[in-house]
C-alpha positions, 0 to 999 in steps of 0.5 A, a space after each residue: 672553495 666549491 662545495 665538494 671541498 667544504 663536504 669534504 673538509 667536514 668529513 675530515 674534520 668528524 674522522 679526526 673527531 671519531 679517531 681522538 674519541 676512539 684513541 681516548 676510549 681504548 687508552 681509558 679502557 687500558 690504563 686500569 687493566 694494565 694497572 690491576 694486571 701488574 700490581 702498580 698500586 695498592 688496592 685502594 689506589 687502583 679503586 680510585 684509578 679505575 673510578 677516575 678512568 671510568 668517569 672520565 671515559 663516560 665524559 669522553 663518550 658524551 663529548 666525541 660520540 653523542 655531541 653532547 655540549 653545553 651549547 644552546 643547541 643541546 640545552 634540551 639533550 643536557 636537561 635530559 640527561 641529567 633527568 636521567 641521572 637522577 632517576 638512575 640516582 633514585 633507582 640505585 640508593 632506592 635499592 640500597 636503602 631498601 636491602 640495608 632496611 631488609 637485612 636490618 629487620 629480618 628475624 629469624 
């Protein structure tokens, strides 16, 4: 096997890896709209129907468009990313808290 064969059989490999992502990103993107658009479920269910499509979908990019595993390779991008999601985390209940306590004290 030369080296323009292995090149290319890499290159096939990342496609393949890109369509499977793709496929999965339109069909989690789909599933919720074509749910909501023809009444399958009641509210509550569809809540959760889109949330579980949604996260799901964010797991998807990681995996087949950022690369992101749990290899030693990606020990500093993981650690990273879960810094992120605690600030966001910090950043979104911070806000919460602060407009529940607003509303609370406000006198007219």
């Amino acid at each position: 096997m030369n080296k323009c064969d292995k090149s290319k059989n890499i290159f096939n490999k990342e496609i393949k890896f890109y369509i499977i992502g793709f496929l999965l990103s339109v069909l989690f993107t789909i599933l919720p709209f074509i749910c909501t658009l023809n009444h399958f479920f009641s509210k509550t269910v569809l809540f959760f129907i889109i949330l579980l499509c949604a996260l799901t979908q964010i797991v998807v990019h990681f995996v087949y468009f950022l690369h992101l595993n749990f290899s030693k390779k990606n020990t500093w991008n993981i650690i990273s990313l879960f810094f992120i999601l605690i600030i966001i985390c910090i950043i979104i209940f911070g806000s919460i808290w602060i407009m529940y306590n607003l509303n609370h004290h406000i006198m007219f």
